[in-house]
C-alpha positions in Angstrom: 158.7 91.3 132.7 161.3 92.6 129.7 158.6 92.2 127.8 156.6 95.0 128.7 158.4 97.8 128.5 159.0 100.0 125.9 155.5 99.0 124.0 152.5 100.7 123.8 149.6 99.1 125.4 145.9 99.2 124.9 144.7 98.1 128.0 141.6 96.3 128.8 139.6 95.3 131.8 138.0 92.0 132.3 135.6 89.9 134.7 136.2 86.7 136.2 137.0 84.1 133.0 134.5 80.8 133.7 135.8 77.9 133.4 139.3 78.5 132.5 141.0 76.3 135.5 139.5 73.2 133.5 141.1 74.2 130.2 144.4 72.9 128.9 147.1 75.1 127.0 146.2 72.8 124.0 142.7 73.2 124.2 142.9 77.2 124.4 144.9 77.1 121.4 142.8 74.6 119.2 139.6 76.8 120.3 140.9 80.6 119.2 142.8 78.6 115.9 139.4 77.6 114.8 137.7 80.8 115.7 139.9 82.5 113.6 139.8 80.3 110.7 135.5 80.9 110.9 135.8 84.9 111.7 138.2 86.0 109.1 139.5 84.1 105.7 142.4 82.4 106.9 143.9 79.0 106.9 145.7 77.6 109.4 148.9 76.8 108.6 152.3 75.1 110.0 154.1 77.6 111.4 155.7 78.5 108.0 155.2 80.5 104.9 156.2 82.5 101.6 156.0 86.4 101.2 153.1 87.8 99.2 150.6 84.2 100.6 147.8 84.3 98.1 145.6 84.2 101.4 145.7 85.0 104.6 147.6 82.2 107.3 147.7 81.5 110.8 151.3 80.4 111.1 150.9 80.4 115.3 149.3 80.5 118.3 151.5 81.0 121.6 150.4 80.3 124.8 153.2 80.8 127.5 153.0 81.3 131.6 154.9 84.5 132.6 156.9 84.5 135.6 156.9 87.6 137.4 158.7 87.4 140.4 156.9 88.8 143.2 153.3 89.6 141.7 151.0 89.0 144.3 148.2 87.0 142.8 145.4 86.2 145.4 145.1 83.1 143.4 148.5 81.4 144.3 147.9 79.1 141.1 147.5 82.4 138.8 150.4 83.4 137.1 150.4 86.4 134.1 150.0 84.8 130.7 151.7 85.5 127.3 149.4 85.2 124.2 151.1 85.6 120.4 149.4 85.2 117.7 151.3 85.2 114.3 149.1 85.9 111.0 151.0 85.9 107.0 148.3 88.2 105.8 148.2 87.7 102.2 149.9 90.2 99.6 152.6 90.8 102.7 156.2 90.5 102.8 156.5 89.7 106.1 154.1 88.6 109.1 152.4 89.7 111.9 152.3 89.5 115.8 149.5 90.4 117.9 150.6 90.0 121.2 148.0 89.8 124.4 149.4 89.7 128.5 146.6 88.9 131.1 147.5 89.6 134.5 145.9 88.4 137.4 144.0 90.1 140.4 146.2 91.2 143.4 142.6 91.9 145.0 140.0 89.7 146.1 136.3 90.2 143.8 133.3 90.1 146.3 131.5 86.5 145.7 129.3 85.6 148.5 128.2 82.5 146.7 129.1 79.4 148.7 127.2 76.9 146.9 129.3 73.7 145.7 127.5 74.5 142.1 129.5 78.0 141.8 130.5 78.4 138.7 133.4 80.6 140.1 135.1 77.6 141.2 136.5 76.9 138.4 137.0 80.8 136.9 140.3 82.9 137.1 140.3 86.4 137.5 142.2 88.5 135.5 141.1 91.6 135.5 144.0 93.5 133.7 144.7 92.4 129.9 147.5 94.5 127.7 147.0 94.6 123.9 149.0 95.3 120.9 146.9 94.3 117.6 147.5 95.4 114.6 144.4 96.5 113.4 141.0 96.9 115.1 139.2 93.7 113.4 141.8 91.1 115.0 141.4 92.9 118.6 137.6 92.4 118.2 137.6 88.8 116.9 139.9 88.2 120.0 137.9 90.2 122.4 134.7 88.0 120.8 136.6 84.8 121.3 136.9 85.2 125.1 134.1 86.3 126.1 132.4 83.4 124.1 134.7 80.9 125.4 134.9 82.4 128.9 131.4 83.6 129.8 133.3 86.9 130.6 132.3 90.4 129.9 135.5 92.2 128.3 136.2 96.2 127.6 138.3 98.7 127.2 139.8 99.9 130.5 138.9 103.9 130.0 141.6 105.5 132.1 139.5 108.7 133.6 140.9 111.1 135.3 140.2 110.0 138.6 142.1 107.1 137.8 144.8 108.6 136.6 144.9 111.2 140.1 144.9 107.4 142.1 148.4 106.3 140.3 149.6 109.9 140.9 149.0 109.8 144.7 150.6 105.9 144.2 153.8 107.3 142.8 154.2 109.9 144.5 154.2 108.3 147.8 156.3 105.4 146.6 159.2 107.9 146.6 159.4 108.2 150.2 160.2 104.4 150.9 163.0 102.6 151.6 163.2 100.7 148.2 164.0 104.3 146.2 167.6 102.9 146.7 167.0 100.0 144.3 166.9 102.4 141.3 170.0 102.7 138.9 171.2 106.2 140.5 173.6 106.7 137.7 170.1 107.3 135.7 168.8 110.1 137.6 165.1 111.0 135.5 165.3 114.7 134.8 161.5 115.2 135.9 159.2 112.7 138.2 155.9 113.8 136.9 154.5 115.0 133.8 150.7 116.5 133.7 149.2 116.9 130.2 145.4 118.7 130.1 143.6 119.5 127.5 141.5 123.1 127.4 138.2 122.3 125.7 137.3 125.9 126.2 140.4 127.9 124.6 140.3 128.2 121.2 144.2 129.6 121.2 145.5 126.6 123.2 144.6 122.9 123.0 146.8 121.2 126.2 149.3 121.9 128.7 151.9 120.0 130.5 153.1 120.6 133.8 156.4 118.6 134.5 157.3 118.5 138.1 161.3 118.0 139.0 161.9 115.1 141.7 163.4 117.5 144.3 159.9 119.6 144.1 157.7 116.7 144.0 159.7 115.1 147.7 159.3 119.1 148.8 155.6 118.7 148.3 155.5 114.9 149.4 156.8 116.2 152.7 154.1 119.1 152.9 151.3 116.5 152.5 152.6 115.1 155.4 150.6 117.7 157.4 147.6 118.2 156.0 144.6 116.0 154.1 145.1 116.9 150.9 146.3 114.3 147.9 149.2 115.6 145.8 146.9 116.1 142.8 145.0 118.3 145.4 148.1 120.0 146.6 149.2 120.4 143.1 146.0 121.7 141.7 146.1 124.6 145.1 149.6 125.5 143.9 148.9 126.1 140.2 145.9 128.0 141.0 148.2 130.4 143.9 151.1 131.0 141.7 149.2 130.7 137.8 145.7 131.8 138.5 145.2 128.4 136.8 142.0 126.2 137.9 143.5 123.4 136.5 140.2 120.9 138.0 138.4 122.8 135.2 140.8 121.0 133.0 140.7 117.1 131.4 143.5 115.3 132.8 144.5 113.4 129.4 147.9 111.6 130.2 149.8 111.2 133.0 153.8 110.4 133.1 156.1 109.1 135.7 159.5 107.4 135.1 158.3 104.3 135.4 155.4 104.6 132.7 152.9 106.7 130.8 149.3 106.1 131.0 146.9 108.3 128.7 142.5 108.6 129.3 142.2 106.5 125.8 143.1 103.7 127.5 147.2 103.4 126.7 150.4 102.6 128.4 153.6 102.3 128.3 156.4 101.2 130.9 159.5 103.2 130.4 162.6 101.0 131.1 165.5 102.9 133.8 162.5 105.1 135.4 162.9 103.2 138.6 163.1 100.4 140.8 161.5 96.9 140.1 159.2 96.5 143.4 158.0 100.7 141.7 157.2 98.7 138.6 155.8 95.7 140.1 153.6 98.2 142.1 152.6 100.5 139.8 150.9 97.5 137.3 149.6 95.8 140.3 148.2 99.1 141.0 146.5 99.2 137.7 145.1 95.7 138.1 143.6 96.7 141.1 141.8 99.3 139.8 140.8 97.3 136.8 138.9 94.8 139.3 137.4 97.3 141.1 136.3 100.4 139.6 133.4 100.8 136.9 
């Protein structure tokens, strides 16, 4: 899971991928090589090459299982996959990685269709992918590929704020449980939750932030304890009694924890020392579930 962190993620959201059990590493490879090669001018090449190429060349195609210990696929043959894709665009002194992480579904998708002919036999489900392409064309030839190999319908994941208020109420009780302990102590986070809004209706200010310190937030975690409310509903009461600020008449544009950021145009980024590994294994699992199951 090293990988992850510290990179900026697009993220996108995904339906079951058809027939992907039946496909071999090679055959994936071989497939999105050639679709390339068709969508954009581009050789393929060996895996080598000069600065400043003449044309554009596909020097590789990676396609590597991820082990993440402890992700709790419901499909116990589903493990988090590693695409790389390395392109010597011409006229360039170096080349380029686009780099692609499907993850798969911690949550059962509803398919009542018991029939031997189900399609869905053979399909994986990952609903969660993480992107970082270097330009717009290549994450759309990529996006084009698997859907056209796959059957699958494939968008960006547009983190609304409703979403966003779910992962809040997810940290926020993670940091009354027992595994708090397995965080590095000696790398205490000066805040545990950072609010940005933006005011579409003020001319004289464009956002706020709201950072809340970890010994409020456990204060408030506590108070929750007692009542209905969320903590993003407990929060919003408390800006409005002490500010006078209706802060629900507000966009919620990015939301930051110690373990990661996450923004409503779709990025993310997982912060490395912001906690412990089950928090980080939770929170992206957390995000995968809501990838499968919201629209």
């Amino acid at each position: 899971m090293d990988q992850l962190f510290n990179q900026t993620f697009i993220l996108w959201r995904s339906t079951p991928l058809i027939q992907f059990a039946k496909k071999t590493r090679q055959e994936l490879v071989n497939s999105l090589a050639l679709f390339l090669s068709d969508a954009v001018d581009m050789v393929i090449g060996d895996g080598v090459g000069e600065p400043n190429p003449t044309r554009n060349i596909l020097l590789d195609i990676d396609f590597e299982y991820m082990k993440i210990n402890g992700w709790d696929s419901v499909d116990k043959t589903s493990l988090p996959i590693d695409f790389q894709i390395k392109i010597w665009y011409k006229n360039r002194q170096n080349p380029t990685k686009h780099q692609i992480y499907l993850l798969p579904a911690t949550v059962p998708r509803n398919n009542n269709n018991n029939n031997g002919n189900d399609p869905m036999l053979d399909a994986k489900d990952y609903p969660l992918i993480l992107t970082r392409f270097n330009n717009k064309q290549m994450a759309d030839i990529v996006q084009q590929w698997l859907q056209t190999e796959f059957g699958c319908h494939i968008t960006k994941f547009h983190t609304s704020g409703g979403i966003m208020k779910a992962l809040v109420d997810w940290w926020t009780s993670s940091l009354i449980k027992k595994y708090d302990f397995e965080a590095n102590e000696t790398l205490p986070p000066q805040y545990a939750l950072e609010l940005t809004y933006n005011l579409s209706f003020s001319e004289q200010l464009s956002s706020i932030t709201i950072n809340v310190s970890m010994e409020e937030l456990r204060k408030m975690q506590n108070l929750l304890q007692k009542t209905d409310l969320t903590m993003m509903e407990l929060l919003e009461e408390h800006l409005y009694d002490t500010l006078r600020i209706k802060i629900d008449y507000c966009t919620l544009s990015c939301v930051g924890t110690p373990v990661a950021y996450i923004s409503n145009n779709s990025q993310m980024k997982l912060l490395t020392n912001g906690g412990s590994r089950t928090q980080y294994l939770e929170f992206l699992s957390e995000l995968c579930d809501l990838a499968g199951t919201t629209f």
